[in-house]
C-alpha positions as CSV (number, residue, x, y, z in Angstrom):
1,X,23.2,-11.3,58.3
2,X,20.2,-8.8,58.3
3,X,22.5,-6.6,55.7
4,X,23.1,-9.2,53.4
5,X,19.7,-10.0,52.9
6,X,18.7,-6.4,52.6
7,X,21.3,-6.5,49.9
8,X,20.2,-9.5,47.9
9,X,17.1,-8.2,48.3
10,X,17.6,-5.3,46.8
11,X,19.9,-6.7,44.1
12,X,17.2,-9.2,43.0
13,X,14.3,-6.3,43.0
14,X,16.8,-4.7,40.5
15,X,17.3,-7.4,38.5
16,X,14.5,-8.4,37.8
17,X,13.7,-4.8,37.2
18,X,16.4,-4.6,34.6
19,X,15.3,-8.1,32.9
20,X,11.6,-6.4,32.6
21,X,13.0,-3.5,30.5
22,X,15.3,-5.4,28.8
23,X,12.3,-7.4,27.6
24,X,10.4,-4.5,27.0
25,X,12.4,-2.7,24.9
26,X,13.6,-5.7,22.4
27,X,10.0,-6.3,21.6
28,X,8.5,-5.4,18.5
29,X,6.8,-2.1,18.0
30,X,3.4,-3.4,18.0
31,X,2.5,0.0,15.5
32,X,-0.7,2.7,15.3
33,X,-3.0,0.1,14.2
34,X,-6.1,0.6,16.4
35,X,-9.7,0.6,16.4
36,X,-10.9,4.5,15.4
37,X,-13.6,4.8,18.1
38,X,-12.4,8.9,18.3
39,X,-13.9,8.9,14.5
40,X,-17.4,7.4,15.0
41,X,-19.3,4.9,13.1
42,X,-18.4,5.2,9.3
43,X,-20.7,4.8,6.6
44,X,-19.6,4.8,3.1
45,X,-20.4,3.7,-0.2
46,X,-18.8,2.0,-2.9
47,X,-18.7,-1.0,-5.3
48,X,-17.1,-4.0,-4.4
49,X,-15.2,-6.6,-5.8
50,X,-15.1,-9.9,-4.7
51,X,-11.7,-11.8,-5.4
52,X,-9.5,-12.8,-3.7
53,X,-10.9,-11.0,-0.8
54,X,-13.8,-8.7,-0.9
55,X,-12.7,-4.7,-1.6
56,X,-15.0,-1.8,-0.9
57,X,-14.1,0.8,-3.5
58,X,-15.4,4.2,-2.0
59,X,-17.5,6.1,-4.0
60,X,-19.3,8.3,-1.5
61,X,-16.9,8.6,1.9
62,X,-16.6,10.3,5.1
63,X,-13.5,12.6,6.4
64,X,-12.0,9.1,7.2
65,X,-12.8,7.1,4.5
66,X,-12.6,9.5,1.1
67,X,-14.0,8.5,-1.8
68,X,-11.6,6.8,-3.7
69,X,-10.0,4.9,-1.3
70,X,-10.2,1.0,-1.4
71,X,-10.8,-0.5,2.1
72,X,-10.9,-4.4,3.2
73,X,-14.0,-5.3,4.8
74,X,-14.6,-8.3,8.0
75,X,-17.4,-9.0,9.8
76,X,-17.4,-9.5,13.8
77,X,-15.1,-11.5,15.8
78,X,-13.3,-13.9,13.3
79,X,-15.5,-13.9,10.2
80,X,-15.4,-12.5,6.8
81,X,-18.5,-10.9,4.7
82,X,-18.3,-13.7,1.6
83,X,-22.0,-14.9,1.2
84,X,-23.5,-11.1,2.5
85,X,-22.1,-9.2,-0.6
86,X,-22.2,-10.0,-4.1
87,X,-19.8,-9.0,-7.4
88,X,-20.3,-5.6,-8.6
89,X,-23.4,-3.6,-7.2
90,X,-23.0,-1.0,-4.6
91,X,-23.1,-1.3,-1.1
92,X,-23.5,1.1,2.0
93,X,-21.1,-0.2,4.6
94,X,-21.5,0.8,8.3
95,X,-19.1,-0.6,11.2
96,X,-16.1,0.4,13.1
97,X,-13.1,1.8,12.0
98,X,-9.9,-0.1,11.9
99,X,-6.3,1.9,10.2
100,X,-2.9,1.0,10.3
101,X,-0.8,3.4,8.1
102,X,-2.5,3.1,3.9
103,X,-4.6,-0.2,5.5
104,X,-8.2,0.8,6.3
105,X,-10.2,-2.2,7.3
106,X,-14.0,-1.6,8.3
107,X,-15.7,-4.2,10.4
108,X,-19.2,-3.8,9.5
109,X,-22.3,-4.3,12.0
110,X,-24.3,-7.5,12.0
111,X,-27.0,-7.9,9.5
112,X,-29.1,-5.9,6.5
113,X,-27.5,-2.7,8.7
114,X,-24.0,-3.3,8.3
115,X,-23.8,-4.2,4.4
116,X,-27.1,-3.1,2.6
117,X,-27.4,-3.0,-1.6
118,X,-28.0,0.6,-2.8
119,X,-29.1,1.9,-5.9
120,X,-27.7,4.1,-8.6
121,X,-25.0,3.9,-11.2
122,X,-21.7,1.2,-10.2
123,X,-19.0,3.2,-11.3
124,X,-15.6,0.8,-13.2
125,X,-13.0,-0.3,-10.5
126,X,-9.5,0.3,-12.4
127,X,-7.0,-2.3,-12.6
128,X,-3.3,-2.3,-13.8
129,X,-1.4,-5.4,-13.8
130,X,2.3,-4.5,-12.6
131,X,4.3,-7.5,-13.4
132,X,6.0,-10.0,-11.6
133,X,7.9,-9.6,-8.2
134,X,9.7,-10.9,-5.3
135,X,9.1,-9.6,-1.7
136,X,10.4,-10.8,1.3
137,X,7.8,-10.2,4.4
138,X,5.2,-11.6,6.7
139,X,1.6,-13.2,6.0
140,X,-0.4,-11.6,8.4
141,X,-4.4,-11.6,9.1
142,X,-5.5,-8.1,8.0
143,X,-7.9,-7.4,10.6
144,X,-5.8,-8.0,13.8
145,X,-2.7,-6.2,12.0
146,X,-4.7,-3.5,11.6
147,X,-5.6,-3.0,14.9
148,X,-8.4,-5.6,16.7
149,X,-4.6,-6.9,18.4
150,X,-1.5,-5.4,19.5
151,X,0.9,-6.5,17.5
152,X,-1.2,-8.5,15.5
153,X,1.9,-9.9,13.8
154,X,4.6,-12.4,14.6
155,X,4.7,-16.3,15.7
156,X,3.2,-15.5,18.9
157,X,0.2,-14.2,16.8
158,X,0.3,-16.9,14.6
159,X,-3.0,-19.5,15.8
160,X,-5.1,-16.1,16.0
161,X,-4.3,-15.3,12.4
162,X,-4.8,-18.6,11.2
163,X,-8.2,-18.5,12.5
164,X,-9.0,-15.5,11.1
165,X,-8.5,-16.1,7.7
166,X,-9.7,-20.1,7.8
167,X,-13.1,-17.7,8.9
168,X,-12.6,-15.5,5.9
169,X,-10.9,-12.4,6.9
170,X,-8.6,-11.1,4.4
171,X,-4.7,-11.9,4.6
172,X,-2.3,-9.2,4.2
173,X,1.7,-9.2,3.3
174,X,3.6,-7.0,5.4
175,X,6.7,-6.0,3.1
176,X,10.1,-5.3,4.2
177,X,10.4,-2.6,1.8
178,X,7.8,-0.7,0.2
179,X,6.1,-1.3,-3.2
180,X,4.5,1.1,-4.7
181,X,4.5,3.0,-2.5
182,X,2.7,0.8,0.4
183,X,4.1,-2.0,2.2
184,X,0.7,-3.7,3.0
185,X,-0.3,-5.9,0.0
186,X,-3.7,-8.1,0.0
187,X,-2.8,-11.5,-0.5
188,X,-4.6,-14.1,-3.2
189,X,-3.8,-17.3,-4.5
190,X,-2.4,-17.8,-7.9
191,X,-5.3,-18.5,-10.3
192,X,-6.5,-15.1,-8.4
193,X,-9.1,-16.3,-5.3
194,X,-8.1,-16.9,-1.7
195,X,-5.6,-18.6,-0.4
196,X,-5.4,-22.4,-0.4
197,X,-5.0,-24.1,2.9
198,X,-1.8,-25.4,2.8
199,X,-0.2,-21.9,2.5
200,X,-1.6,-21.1,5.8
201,X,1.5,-23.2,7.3
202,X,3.5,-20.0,6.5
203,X,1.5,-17.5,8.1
204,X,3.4,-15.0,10.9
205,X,6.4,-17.0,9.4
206,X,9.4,-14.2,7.7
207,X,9.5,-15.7,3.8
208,X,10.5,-14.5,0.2
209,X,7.9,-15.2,-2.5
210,X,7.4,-14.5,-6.0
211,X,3.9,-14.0,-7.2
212,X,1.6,-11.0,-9.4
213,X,1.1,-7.8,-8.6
214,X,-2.0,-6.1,-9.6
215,X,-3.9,-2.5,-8.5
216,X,-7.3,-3.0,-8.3
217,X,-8.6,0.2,-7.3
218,X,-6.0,1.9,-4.6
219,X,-5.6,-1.1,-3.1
220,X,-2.1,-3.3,-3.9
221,X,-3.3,-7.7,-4.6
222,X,-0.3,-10.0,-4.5
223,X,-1.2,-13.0,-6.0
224,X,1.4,-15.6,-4.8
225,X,3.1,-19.0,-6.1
226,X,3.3,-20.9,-3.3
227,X,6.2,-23.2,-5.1
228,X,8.6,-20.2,-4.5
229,X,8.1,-19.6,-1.2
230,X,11.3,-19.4,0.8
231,X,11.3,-19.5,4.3
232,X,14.1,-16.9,5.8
């Protein structure tokens, strides 16, 4: 008797050993995205643009964060910056690095000392209008895909996301295939501003959706028509 319960024993301290990795392994990479506390605070300037999410576009960077580079911007916890930051002028932004891949978010310290006006000459912001596409992919919440949760992604993820971006935090589609190089897109509604609430019912869902592309700076703005959404 003492044998054979030594031996279930055993046999069920493998099992569920084996079920663990099993589980482990058919999980999603949750990705790099991270906070960069190894790089310091960042401070960088730039002009920003305020639909459908507000863009810094770097003119004076750090090693990080070049000039040139078009970053998304949140505040703490679950909040945007909409109503700290105005169209056009130039801002110093100063927070905590967040980078997944080409996505660069920084969340910007509280107050006058995390997005302050600056003076001098607000250089043009490019745009190029790149047509019409369909994309298959994910709506995602930029700031936890980018690091503040691992995976940040996925239906299990999908209340935290929601949340995020009812509080302002840009959305972000995660393409199954690159475009243009990138396969993080900011998201906007169709007529060019944020998304409208109802669309938030397909967020962490997998879905095809046509909608226009534009590059407004570096950064990729897929503007979406939520009548050809297709959930996959």
């Amino acid at each position: 008797m003492r044998t054979w319960l030594l031996a279930i024993a055993a046999g069920l301290v493998a099992g569920f050993g084996l079920a663990a990795w099993i589980i482990g392994v058919t999980q999603a990479d949750p990705g790099t995205g991270a906070f960069r506390f190894d790089l310091g605070r960042q401070d960088v300037t730039g002009v920003i643009t305020m639909e459908p999410y507000p863009i810094l576009h770097v003119s004076e960077g750090t090693e990080a964060v070049p000039a040139g580079r078009s970053i998304l911007l949140s505040g703490g916890g679950k909040r945007g910056v909409q109503g700290r930051v105005g169209e056009g002028g130039l801002f110093l932004a100063s927070g905590q690095l967040l980078q997944r891949g080409d996505l660069d978010m920084i969340q910007v310290r509280g107050g006058q000392n995390g997005l302050a006006a600056q003076d001098g000459e607000v250089p043009a912001v490019a745009e190029e209008d790149l047509g019409r596409w369909r994309l298959a992919g994910e709506m995602c919440d930029g700031k936890c895909l980018a690091g503040a949760m691992r995976p940040g992604r996925g239906i299990a993820h999908r209340a935290c996301a929601n949340l995020c971006v009812v509080g302002g935090v840009p959305p972000v589609f995660v393409s199954t295939q690159a475009v243009e190089g990138s396969e993080f897109l900011l998201l906007g509604g169709p007529d060019g501003g944020p998304l409208e609430g109802d669309l938030y019912d397909y967020m962490a869902l997998y879905i095809e959706v046509e909608g226009q592309l534009l590059r407004r700076g570096e950064m990729l703005v897929f503007l979406i028509d939520p009548d050809t959404i297709e959930v996959l």
